[in-house]
C-alpha positions in Angstrom: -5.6 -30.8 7.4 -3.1 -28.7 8.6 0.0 -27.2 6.2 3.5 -25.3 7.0 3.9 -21.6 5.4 6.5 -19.1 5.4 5.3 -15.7 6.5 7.6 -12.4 6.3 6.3 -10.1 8.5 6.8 -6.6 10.1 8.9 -6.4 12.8 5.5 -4.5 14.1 3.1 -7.3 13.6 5.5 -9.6 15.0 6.2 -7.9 18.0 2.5 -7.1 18.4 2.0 -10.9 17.9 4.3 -11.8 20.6 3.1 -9.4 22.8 -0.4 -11.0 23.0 1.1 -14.8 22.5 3.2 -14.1 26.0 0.4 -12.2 27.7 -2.2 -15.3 26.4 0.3 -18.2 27.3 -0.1 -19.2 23.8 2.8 -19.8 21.3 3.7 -17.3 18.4 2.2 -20.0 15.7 -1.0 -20.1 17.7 -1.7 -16.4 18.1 -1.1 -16.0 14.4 -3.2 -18.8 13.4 -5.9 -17.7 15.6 -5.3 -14.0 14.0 -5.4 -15.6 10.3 -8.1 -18.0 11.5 -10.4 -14.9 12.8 -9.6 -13.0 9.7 -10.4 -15.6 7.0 -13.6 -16.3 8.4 -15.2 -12.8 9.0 -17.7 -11.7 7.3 -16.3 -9.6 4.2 -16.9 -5.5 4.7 -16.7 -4.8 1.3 -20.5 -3.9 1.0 -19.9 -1.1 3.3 -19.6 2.8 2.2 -16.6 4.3 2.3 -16.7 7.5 4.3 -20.1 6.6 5.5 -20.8 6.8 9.2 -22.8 4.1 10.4 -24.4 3.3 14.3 -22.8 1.8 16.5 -25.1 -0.7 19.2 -23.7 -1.0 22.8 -24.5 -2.8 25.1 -24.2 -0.4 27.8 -27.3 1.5 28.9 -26.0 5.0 26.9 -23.5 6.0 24.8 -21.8 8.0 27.6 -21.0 4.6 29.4 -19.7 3.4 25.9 -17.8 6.8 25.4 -16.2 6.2 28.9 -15.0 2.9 27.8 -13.4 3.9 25.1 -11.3 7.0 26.5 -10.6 4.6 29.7 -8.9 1.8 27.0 -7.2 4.7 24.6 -5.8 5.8 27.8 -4.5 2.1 29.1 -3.1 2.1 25.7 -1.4 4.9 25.5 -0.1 4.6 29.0 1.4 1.1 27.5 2.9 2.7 25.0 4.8 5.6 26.7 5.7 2.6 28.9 7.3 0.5 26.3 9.1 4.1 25.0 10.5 4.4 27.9 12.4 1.3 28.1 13.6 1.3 24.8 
């Protein structure tokens, strides 16, 4: 069964949502349902420590692969950022 709500959001989260509705083709409802959706039925982190480092499995054959990764996406994101700065 599906219901109508009234959310007030950031303008943050909604331009974030927006951003990912027009680069998915989807609407602005759908990418925050699907965001909602995702949210409500993840499992619940509460069990975990806070301040407690825990492992993290890749599946790439090291962690230097994974560490790659991770600077090559912070740097697309950043780049995207500066980007949208600019044009403001």
């Amino acid at each position: 069964m599906l219901r109508s709500i009234t959310l007030q959001l950031t303008d943050e989260t909604l331009n974030r949502a927006q951003e990912i509705a027009n680069q998915t083709g989807k609407t602005l409802e759908e990418t925050l349902t699907n965001w909602i959706d995702g949210t409500a039925t993840s499992p619940v982190l509460d069990f975990l420590t806070p301040n407690a480092e825990y492992p993290v499995y890749t599946p790439f054959d090291s962690d230097e692969g994974a560490q790659q990764l991770q600077d090559y996406l912070k740097f697309v994101q950043e780049t995207r950022r500066k980007g949208n700065s600019d044009n403001s």
